[in-house]
LUMBA-614186 format. One line per 3 residues: their letters; for each residue x negated, y, z negated of C-alpha. Coordinates in nm, 2 decimals, decimal comma. Layout:
BEGIN
A> X/Y/Z  ... .
***
This chain:
BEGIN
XXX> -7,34/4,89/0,31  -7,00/4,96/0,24  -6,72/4,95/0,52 .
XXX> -6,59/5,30/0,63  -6,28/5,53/0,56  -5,98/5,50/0,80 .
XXX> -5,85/5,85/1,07  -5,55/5,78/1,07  -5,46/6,13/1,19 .
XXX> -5,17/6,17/1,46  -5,18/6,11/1,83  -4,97/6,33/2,05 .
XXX> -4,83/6,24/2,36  -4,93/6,37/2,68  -4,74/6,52/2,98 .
XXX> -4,96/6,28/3,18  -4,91/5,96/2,98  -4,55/5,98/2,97 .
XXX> -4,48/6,02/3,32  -4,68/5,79/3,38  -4,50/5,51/3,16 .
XXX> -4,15/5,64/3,33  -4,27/5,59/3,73  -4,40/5,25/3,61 .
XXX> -4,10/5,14/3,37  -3,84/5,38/3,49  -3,66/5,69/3,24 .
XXX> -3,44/5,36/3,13  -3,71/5,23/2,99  -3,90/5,48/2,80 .
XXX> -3,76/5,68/2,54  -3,87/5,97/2,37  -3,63/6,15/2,20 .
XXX> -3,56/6,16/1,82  -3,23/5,96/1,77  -3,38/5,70/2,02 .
XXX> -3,71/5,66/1,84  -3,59/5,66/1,52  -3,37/5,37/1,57 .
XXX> -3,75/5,18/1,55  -3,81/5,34/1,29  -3,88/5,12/0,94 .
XXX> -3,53/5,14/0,77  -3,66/5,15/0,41  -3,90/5,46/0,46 .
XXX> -3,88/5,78/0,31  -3,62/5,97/0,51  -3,74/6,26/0,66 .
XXX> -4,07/6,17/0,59  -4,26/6,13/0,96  -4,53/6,00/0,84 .
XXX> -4,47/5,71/1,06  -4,31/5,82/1,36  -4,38/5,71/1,68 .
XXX> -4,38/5,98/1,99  -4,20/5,67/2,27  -4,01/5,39/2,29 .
XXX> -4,12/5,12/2,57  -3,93/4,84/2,72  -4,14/4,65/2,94 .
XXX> -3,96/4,37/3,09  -4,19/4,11/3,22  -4,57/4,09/3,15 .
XXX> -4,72/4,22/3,45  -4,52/4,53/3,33  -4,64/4,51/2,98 .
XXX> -5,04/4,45/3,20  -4,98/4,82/3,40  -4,86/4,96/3,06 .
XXX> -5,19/4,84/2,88  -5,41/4,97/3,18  -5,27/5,32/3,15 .
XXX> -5,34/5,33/2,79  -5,64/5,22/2,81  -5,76/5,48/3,11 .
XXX> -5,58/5,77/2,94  -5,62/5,63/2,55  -5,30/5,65/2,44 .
XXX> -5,27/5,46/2,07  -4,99/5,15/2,14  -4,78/4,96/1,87 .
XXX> -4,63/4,66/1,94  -4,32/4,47/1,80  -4,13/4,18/1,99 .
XXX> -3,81/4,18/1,82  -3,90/4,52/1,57  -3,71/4,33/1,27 .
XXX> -3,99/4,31/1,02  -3,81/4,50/0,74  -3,96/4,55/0,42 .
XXX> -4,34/4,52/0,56  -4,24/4,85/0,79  -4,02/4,73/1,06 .
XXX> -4,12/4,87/1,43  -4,28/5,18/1,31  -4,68/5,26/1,36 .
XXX> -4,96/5,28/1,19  -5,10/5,59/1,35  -4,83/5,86/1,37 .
XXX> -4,77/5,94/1,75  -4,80/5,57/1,85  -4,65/5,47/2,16 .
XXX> -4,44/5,17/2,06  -4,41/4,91/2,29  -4,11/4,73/2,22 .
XXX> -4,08/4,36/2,38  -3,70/4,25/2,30  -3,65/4,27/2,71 .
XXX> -3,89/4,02/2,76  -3,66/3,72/2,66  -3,65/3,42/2,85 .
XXX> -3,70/3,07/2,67  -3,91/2,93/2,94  -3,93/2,52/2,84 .
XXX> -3,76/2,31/2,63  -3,94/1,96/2,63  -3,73/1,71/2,47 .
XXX> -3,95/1,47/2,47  -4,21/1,62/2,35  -3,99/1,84/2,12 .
XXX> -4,17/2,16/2,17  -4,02/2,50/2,36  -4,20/2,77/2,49 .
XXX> -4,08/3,16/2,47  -4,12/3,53/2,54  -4,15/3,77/2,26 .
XXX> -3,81/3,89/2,28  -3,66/3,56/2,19  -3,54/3,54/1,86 .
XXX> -3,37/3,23/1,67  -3,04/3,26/1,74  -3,14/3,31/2,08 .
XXX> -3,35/3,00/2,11  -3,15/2,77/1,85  -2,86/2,87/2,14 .
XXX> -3,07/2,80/2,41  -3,15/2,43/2,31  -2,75/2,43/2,22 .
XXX> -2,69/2,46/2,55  -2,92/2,22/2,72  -2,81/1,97/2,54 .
XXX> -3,05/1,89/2,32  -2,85/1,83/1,95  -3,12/1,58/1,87 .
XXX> -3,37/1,92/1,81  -3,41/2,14/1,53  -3,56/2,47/1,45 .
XXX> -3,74/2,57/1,13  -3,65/2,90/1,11  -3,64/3,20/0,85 .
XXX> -3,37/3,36/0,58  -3,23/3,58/0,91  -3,23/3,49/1,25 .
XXX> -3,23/3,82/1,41  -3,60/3,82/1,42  -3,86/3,72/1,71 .
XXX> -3,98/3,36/1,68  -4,28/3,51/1,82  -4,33/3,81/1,58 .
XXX> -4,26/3,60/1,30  -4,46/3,38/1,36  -4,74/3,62/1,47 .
XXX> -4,69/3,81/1,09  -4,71/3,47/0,90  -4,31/3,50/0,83 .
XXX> -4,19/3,21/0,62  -3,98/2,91/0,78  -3,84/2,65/0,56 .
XXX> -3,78/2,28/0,71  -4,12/2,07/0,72  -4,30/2,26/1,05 .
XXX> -4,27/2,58/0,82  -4,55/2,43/0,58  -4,85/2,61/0,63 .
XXX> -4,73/2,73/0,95  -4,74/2,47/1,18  -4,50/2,54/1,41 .
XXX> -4,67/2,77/1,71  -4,89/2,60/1,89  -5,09/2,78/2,25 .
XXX> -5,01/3,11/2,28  -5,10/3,32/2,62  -5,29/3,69/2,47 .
XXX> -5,24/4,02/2,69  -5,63/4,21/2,61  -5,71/4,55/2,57 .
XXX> -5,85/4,55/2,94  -5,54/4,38/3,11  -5,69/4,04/3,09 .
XXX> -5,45/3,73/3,01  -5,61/3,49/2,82  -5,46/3,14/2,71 .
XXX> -5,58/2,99/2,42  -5,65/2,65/2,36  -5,60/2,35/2,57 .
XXX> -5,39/2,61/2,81  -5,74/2,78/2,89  -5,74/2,43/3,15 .
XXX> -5,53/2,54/3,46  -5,23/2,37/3,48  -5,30/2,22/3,14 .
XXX> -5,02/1,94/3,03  -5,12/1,97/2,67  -5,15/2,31/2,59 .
XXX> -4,85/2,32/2,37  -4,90/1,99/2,22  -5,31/1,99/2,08 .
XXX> -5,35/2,28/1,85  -5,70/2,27/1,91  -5,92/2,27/2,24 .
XXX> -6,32/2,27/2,34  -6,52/2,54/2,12  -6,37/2,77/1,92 .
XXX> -6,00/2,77/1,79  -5,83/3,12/1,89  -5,51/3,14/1,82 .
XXX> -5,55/3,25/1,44  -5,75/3,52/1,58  -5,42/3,68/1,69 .
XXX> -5,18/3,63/1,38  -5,17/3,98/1,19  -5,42/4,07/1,40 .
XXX> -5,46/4,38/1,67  -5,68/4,19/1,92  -5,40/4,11/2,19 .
XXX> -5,08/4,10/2,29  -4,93/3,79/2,27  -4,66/3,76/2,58 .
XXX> -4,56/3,38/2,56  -4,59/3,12/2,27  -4,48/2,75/2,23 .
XXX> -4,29/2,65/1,91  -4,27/2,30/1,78  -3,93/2,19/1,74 .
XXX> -3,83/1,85/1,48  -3,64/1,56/1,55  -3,28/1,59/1,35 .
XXX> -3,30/1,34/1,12  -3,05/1,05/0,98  -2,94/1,24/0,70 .
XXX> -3,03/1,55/0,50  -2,92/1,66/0,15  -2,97/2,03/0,05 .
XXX> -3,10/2,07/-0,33  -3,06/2,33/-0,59  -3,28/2,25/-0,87 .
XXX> -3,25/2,49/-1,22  -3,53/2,62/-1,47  -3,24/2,68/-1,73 .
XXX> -3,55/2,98/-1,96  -3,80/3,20/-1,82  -4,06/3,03/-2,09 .
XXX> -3,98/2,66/-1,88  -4,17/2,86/-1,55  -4,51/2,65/-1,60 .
XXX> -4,40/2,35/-1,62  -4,16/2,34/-1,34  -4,43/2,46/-1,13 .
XXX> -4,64/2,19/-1,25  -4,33/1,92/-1,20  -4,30/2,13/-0,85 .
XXX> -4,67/2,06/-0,74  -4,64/1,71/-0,79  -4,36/1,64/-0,64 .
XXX> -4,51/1,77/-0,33  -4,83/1,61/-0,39  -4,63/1,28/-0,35 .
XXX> -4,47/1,38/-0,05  -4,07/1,38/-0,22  -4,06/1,75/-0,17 .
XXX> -4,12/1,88/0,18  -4,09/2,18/0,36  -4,10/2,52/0,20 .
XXX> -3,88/2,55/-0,12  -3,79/2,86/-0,29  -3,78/2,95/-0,65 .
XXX> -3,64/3,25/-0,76  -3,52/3,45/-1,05  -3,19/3,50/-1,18 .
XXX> -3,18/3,89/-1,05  -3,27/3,78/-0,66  -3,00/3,47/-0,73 .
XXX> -2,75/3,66/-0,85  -2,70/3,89/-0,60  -2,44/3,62/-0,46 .
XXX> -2,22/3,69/-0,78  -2,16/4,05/-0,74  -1,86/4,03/-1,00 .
XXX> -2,09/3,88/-1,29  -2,42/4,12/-1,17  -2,22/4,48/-1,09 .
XXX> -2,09/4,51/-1,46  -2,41/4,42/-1,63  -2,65/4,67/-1,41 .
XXX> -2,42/4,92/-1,49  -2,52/4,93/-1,84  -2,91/4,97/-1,69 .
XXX> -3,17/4,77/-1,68  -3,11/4,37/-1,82  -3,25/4,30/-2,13 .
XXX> -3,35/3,92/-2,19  -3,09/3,78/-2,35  -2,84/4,00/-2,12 .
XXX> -3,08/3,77/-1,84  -3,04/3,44/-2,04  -2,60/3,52/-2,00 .
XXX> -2,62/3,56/-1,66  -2,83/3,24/-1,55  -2,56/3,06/-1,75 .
XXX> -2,23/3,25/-1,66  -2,39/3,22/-1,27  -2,50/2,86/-1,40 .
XXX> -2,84/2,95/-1,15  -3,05/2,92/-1,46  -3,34/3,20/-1,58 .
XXX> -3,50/3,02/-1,24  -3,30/2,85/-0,97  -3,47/2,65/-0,67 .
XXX> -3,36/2,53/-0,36  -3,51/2,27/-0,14  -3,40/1,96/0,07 .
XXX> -3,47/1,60/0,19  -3,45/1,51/0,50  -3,48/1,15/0,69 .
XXX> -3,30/0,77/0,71  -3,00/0,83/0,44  -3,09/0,55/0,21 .
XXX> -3,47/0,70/0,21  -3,30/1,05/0,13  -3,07/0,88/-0,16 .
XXX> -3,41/0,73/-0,30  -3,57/1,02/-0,30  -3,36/1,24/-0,46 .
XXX> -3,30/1,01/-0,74  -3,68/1,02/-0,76  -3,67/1,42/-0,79 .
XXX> -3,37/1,41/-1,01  -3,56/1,16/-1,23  -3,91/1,40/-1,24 .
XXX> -3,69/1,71/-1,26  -3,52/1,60/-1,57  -3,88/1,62/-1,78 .
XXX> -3,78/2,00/-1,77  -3,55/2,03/-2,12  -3,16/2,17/-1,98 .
XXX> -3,26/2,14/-1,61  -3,03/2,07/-1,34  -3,10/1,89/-0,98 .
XXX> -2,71/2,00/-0,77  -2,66/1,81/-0,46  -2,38/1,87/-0,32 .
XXX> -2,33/1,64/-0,02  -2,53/1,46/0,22  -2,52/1,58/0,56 .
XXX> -2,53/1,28/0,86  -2,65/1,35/1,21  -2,37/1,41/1,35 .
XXX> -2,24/1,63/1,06  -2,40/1,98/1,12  -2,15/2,15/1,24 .
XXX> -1,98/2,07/0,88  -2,25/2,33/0,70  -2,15/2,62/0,59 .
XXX> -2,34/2,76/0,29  -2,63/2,97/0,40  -2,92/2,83/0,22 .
XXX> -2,84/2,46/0,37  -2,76/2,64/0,70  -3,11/2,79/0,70 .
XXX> -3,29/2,44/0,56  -3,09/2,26/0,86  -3,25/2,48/1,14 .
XXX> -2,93/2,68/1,21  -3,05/3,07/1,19  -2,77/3,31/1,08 .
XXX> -2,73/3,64/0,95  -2,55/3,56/0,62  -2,79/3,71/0,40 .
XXX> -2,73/4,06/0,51  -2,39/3,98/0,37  -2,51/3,99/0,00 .
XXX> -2,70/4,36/0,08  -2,52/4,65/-0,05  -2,51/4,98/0,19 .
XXX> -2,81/5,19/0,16  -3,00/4,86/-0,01  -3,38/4,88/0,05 .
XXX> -3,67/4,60/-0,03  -4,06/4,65/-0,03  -4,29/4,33/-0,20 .
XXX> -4,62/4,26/-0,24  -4,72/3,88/-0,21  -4,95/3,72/-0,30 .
XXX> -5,09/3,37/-0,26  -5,11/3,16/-0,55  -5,26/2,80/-0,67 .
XXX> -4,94/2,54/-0,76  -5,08/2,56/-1,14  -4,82/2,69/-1,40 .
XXX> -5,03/2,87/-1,63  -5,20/3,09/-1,30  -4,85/3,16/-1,15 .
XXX> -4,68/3,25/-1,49  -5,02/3,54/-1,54  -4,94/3,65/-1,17 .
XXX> -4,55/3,64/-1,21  -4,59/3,80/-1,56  -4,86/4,07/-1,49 .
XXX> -4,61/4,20/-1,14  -4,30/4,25/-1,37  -4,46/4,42/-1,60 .
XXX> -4,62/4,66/-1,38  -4,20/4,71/-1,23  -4,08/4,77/-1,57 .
XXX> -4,42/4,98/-1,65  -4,37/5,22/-1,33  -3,99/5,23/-1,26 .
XXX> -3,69/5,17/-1,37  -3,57/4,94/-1,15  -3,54/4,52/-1,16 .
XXX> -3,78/4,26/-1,08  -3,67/4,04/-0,83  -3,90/3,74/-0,69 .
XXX> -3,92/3,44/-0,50  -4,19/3,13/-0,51  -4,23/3,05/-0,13 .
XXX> -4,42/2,67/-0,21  -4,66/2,76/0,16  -4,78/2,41/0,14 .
XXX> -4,89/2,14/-0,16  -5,12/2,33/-0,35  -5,04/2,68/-0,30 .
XXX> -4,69/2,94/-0,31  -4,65/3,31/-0,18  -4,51/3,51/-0,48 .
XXX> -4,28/3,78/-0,30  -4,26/3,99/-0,59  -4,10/4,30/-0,58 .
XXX> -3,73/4,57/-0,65  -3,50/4,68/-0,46  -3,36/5,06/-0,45 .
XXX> -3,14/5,27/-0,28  -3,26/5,40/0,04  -3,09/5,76/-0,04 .
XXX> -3,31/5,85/-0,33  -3,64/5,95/-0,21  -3,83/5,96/-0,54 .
XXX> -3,70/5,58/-0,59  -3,85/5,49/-0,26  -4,17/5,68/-0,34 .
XXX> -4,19/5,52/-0,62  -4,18/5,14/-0,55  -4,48/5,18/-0,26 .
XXX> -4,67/5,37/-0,54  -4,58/5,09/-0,77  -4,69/4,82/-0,50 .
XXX> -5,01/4,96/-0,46  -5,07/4,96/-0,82  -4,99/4,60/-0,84 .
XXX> -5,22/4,53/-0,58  -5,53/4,65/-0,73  -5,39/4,47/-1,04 .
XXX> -5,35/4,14/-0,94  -5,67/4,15/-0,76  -5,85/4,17/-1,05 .
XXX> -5,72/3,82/-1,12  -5,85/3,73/-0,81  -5,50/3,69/-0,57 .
XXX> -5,42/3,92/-0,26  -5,16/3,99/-0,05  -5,11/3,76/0,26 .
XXX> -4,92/4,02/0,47  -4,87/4,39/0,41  -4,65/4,69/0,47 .
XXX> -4,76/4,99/0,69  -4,81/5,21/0,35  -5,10/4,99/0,18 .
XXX> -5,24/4,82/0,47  -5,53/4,97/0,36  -5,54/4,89/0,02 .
XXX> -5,44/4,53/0,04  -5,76/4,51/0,32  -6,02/4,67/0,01 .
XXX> -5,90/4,35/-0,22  -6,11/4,15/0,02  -6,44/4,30/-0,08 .
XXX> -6,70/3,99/-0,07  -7,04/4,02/0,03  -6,97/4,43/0,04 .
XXX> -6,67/4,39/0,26  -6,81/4,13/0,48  -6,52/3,99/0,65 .
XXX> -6,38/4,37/0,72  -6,67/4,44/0,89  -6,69/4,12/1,11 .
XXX> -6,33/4,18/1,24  -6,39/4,54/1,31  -6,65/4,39/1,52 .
XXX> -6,48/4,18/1,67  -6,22/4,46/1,76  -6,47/4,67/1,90 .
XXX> -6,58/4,40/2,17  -6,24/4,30/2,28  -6,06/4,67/2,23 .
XXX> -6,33/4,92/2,23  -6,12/5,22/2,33  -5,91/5,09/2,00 .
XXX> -5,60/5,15/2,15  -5,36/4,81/2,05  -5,18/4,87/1,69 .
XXX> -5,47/5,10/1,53  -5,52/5,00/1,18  -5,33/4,70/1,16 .
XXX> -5,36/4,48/0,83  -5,62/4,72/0,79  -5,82/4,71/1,09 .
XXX> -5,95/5,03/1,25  -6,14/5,08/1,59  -6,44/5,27/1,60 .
XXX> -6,36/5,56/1,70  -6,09/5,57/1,35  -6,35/5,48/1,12 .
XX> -6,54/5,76/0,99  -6,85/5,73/0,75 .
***
């Protein structure tokens, strides 16, 4: 038994539905012409191409509004897509699976609704995003708390969280930061999951776990539910903290500093998420060193080997931190220095040490980000018309199995375009990383952007052969990223489409989500 074939064919928006969203919302809140739509639109899609366009624009403001909004859709079965914060660029941004969607767009729903200091946890709305809440916990006072937060802080804590998005300071491993999470159903139920299914519970954000099954996963990159409130761990600032840059000085030295890497977080030095990347994605912060060389075309190796020295980021350049009581942090990063050094030519920079009551003297964006303070420098480094798609996939911490993966991806770029590899090592937790693999083009050129999701997909079908998939995906192979997982004939596919069947059976939240598809989309 093999699982079915997607419909993904358009929904059009009725007379009925729409005025139906404007008496409950008001003609403020719902938007349905082009201009308007297309500003939730995915940024890095074809242009022109409406493959992915969405037929209105909703701004709910509260949760009994988002409730009334679900109710009608259900009744009149009206296809909904929702985003909180409708920043999730490069994986599609706001726009739908199913063409015709009516996006639901949460960014009014932004309150941070608890801070507990002593507890160190908050609780927010969908529309909060981290410079929102890093403000909010500014302004109450509360210097002693930090956020692990992402490379931008633009985005929703909530749909960042909900999409596995990356976060770097020690609650980003293996995403442990959102704990109890209240779910909006298909039939205009709330459900809280959890120790917050106990009314008035006192440790719903604080136990990640509760009596029976555990639910929350259920709703990460999932389209069973509409998450309207979340809580977020938050960390104590520590003593001291001292931002890292370690270098891999040739491309050939890749296995054994992954190997170096996974003990040192099997020992506990290295915490949090660090980041190794390769000279390309580094050296986008020395425009006058990277602008003359790419003008030439594509780098050769030793044109690669010139740059990680004139840059002095080396052929792989990692950053990371320790954080804790400041003699501990001295210790250990003699102790990494010390390990790091088995790595012929390689570097360990630290800068400075930062004290407690030294934040406010960071100013470099990577320690910004691996102190908790979310910013926007990034987009700084991103020429006009600059696009990104990746495919990423999860990988043991064993050099010889991340240099076949890391090998086999760029040779598939260089094989089907002619643009640069860029990629970053995202170390998820001790024993395994997310390679985000992938190229960057220029929006403007359509057969460029055609050609690095057709390039994606091939490297997903190739990399599955080793046995690796893709932990989150973009709108365009949803589909094929979802076939990788083929077990026992496509057993978990089918067991999740069964579970979307019981709790959404009209299939009308985010159709064909990370490959997910209601019954009445499937066809045989």
């Amino acid at each position: 038994m093999t699982t079915s074939t997607p419909d993904a064919s358009p929904y059009e928006l009725s007379a009925e539905a729409e005025q139906r969203f404007r008496e409950l919302l008001g003609d403020d809140a719902v938007v349905t012409d082009r201009a308007g739509r297309d500003e939730y639109a995915d940024p890095y899609w074809v242009k022109g191409d409406r493959s992915y366009d969405s037929s209105a624009v909703l701004y709910p403001s509260s949760t009994e509004q988002v409730q009334a909004v679900v109710r009608i859709a259900d009744e009149l079965e009206v296809p909904l897509w929702v985003s909180s914060q409708g920043r999730n660029n490069g994986y599609g941004g706001p726009s739908p699976r199913v063409a015709g969607s009516v996006l639901v767009s949460l960014r009014r729903m932004n309150k941070v609704l608890e801070i507990n200091p002593t507890l160190a946890y908050a609780v927010v709305e969908p529309g909060v995003s981290w410079i929102d809440l890093h403000a909010a916990i500014a302004e109450a006072g509360h210097d002693d708390l930090l956020v692990s937060v992402p490379d931008l802080g633009w985005g929703s804590v909530v749909g960042n969280s909900l999409d596995s998005g990356v976060t770097y300071l020690p609650l980003g491993v293996d995403f442990q930061a959102p704990t109890g999470m209240e779910v909006l159903l298909a039939d205009g139920t709330l459900l809280r999951t959890g120790m917050g299914a106990l009314p008035n519970s006192k440790a719903w954000h604080t136990y990640k776990r509760g009596l029976g099954p555990v639910l929350d996963p259920l709703f990460v990159q999932s389209n069973f539910g509409i998450v309207t409130k979340m809580g977020y761990w938050l960390m104590r600032k520590p003593e001291a903290y001292a931002p890292l840059f370690l270098t891999v000085p040739r491309t050939h030295q890749l296995e054994q500093a992954i190997d170096v890497l996974r003990e040192l977080r099997l020992s506990g030095l290295i915490r949090g998420v660090p980041v190794m990347q390769n000279t390309l994605t580094l050296a986008s912060h020395f425009p006058e060193l990277l602008g003359p060389m790419q003008a030439e075309g594509t780098l050769g190796e030793e044109q690669l080997d010139a740059l990680a020295d004139a840059t002095g980021v080396g052929r792989w350049g990692m950053r990371t931190a320790v954080w804790g009581d400041e003699v501990v942090v001295a210790r250990q990063v003699e102790r990494i220095t010390e390990a790091w050094s088995a790595i012929d030519g390689a570097r360990v920079d630290h800068h400075r040490t930062f004290l407690r009551d030294e934040w406010d003297q960071i100013e470099e964006f990577a320690d910004k980000v691996q102190a908790g303070i979310p910013n926007l420098d990034m987009l700084e480094s991103m020429p006009p018309g600059f696009g990104h798609v990746g495919f990423s996939p999860a990988v043991p911490l064993v050099g010889s199995e991340m240099v076949k993966v890391v090998e086999l991806m760029e040779s598939t770029v260089k094989r089907e375009t002619t643009a640069s590899f860029l990629v970053g090592i995202c170390v998820a937790n001790e024993r395994t990383a997310v390679v985000v693999g992938g190229f960057g083009f220029d929006t403007a050129n359509d057969a460029d952007v055609r050609d690095a999701y057709r390039t994606v997909k091939t490297m997903i079908r190739e990399v599955g052969e080793l046995g690796y998939g893709e932990y989150r995906a973009h709108l365009d192979f949803m589909d094929e990223a979802a076939a990788e997982y083929s077990f026992g004939d496509h057993a978990y596919l089918r067991f999740v489409e069964r579970i979307k069947d019981a709790v959404d059976p009209k299939g009308i939240l985010s159709p064909g989500k990370q490959g997910i598809w209601p019954a009445n989309r499937r066809t045989t």
